[in-house]
C-alpha positions, 0 to 999 in steps of 0.5 A, a space after each residue: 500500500 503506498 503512503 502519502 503524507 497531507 502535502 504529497 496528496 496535495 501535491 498530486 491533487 494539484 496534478 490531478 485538477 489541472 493546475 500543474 503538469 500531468 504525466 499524461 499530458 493535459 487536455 487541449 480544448 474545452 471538450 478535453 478539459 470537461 470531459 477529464 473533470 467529468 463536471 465542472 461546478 459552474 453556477 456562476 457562468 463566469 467563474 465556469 469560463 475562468 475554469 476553464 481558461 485557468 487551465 487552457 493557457 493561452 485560450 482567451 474568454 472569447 475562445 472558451 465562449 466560442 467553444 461552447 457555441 461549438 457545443 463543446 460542453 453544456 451547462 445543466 443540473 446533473 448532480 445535487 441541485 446545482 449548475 455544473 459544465 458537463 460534456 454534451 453526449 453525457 448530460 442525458 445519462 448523468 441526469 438520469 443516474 444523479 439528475 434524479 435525485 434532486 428531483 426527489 426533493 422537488 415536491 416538497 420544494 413545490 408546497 412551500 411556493 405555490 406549484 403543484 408537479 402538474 403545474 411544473 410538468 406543464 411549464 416544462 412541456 410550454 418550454 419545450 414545444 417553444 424550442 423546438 426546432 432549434 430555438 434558443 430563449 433568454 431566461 426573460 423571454 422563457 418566463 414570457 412564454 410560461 406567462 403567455 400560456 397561463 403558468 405564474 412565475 412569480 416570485 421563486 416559481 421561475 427559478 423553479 420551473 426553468 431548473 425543473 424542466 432542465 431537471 427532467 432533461 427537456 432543456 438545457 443552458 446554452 451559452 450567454 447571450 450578451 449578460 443573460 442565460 439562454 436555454 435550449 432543447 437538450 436533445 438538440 444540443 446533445 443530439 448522439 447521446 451516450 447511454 452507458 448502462 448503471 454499472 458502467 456509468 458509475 465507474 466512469 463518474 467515478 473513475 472521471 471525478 479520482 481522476 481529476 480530484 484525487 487522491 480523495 476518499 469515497 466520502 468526497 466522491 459521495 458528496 460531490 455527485 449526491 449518490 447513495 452511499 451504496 451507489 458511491 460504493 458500487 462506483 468505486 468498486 466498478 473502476 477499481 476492477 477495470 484498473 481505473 483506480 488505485 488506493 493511496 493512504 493519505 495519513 492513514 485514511 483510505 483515498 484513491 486516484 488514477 493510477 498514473 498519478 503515482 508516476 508523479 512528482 510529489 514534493 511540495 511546489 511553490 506556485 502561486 493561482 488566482 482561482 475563481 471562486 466556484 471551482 472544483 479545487 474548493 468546489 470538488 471536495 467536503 473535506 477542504 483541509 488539506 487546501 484550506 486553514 480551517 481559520 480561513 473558513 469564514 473568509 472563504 466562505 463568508 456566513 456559511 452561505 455556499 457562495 465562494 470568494 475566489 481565492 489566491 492558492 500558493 504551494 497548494 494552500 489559500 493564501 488571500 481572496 479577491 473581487 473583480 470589477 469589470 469596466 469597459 476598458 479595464 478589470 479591477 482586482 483586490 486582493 485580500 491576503 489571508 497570511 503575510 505576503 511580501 513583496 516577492 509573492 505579492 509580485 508572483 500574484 499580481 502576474 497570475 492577476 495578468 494572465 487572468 486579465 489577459 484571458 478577459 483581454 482587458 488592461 489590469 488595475 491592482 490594488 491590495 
């Protein structure tokens, strides 16, 4: 059994999520990058774009939206109730696998604003015959045509019937339309979708999310795609029989990851990232201590309300968070350190700010 210490798993975790050199080369596009993580938080349509550019150098804002006009990834909600990017022929499976579960909860959700499923299933069926053809609607103009056809969408209702018919797999998020989200026919926009049977798609979830995320336990697995503990169990065991797996003790606890991660250098690297704030290397994980000071928490996470600063990483560890402000000729950037930073590291941030600038293809105001 080989042995980690915390700082060697992070080294390789690192590795893993695309923020250092893979001994197996890194993907090249959009498509390669969603399809390694499997999916990509991205409830924040710009934090998704930075997630992806992070680790495409070179590609631009205007690259990665190009990209996914291309359909080279989609936007939906596949796991726990939340948006993430996923690769369009696997959205229609990842629903059904862990899609689902979310719905489990719906008719409760339902009771407290005002709808009933038969008011939803409606909603959802107007949407689709609306799209049809290959249509695209802003989200003001899909409420439009839900009030046009009787169905009220005040209040939290339109959160809750655009999310729900994504739910069920009729629509879809496509791309912005200047600042407002589109949506689309899912069977438009993923027309060859795969359809691995439950066995098999459990041990490419999980065999895609150690891949990218580990070396990790079955616990953060579990977490992070809302399946049964049984389901998670299944899933690891499925991909560790194909040799897709391979388990590492990180500190004496059991975690698994990709095998030809082991062939990776593990000592301690001291570089330095400026992440968004809902990316899968916070995102990806319950268990964040090995990334984060439990001191740092409340900074990170202010009030607890799952809305992520994004954060400055250096060697692996947040070290400070920042805001951006976009202008038409600018984007401003503060930074809020989190432990001291001298004038070395403060200038190693500042040209990881510019290659974020660079990516919005903006001049760069920093301040601290």
């Amino acid at each position: 059994m080989v042995e980690l210490t915390g700082g060697e798993a992070l080294t390789l975790r690192m590795t893993a999520l695309g923020l250092r050199e893979h001994p197996g080369g890194r993907p090249v596009d959009v498509a390669g990058v969603v399809e390694w993580f499997g999916a990509m938080q991205a409830q924040d349509a710009a934090s998704g774009l930075w997630s992806l550019g992070l680790r495409l150098p070179g590609h631009t804002e205007a690259d990665v939206r190009a990209a996914l006009e291309r359909r080279e990834a989609l936007r939906t909600w596949p796991m726990r109730g939340t948006v993430h990017l996923v690769p369009c022929r696997d959205a229609r499976w990842m629903l059904e696998l862990t899609g689902v579960r979310a719905l489990a909860g719906a008719p409760a959700r339902r009771a407290t604003i005002g709808l009933t499923e038969a008011d939803a299933d409606r909603a959802a069926d107007v949407l689709g015959a609306a799209l049809a053809g290959g249509g695209r609607l802003t989200r003001a103009q899909c409420l439009a045509t839900l009030a046009a056809a009787g169905i009220d969408t005040t209040g939290q209702r339109a959160y809750h019937l655009l999310w729900y018919a994504s739910q069920r797999g009729v629509t879809c998020i496509a791309p912005h339309v200047g600042t407002e989200q589109t949506f689309a026919l899912l069977d438009e926009w993923a027309p060859d979708p795969h359809r691995p049977e439950r066995d098999e798609a459990l041990g490419i979830l999980a065999r895609r999310y150690f891949r990218s995320h580990g070396p990790t336990t079955r616990r953060d697995f579990t977490g992070w795609t809302g399946l049964t503990a049984a389901d998670a169990k299944r899933a690891i065991a499925v991909a560790t029989d194909a040799g897709q797996l391979a388990v590492v003790h990180v500190d004496g606890v059991e975690s698994h990851l990709d095998p030809a991660l082991l062939d990776a250098p593990r000592l301690q690297v001291d570089d330095v990232h400026v992440l968004p704030g809902f990316d899968e290397y916070l995102l990806g994980f319950k268990d964040r201590t090995l990334m984060v000071d439990p001191a740092h928490v409340s900074a990170v996470i202010p009030g607890g309300n799952g809305v992520f600063q994004s954060t400055v990483v250096r060697g692996g560890r947040v070290v400070g968070t920042w805001k951006r402000r976009l202008a038409r000729t600018r984007v401003t950037v503060t930074v809020q350190p989190l432990v001291p930073l001298d004038t070395e590291i403060r200038q190693r941030v500042g040209a990881a700010l510019e290659g974020y600038a660079r990516f919005l293809d903006l001049p760069l105001h920093l301040s601290w």
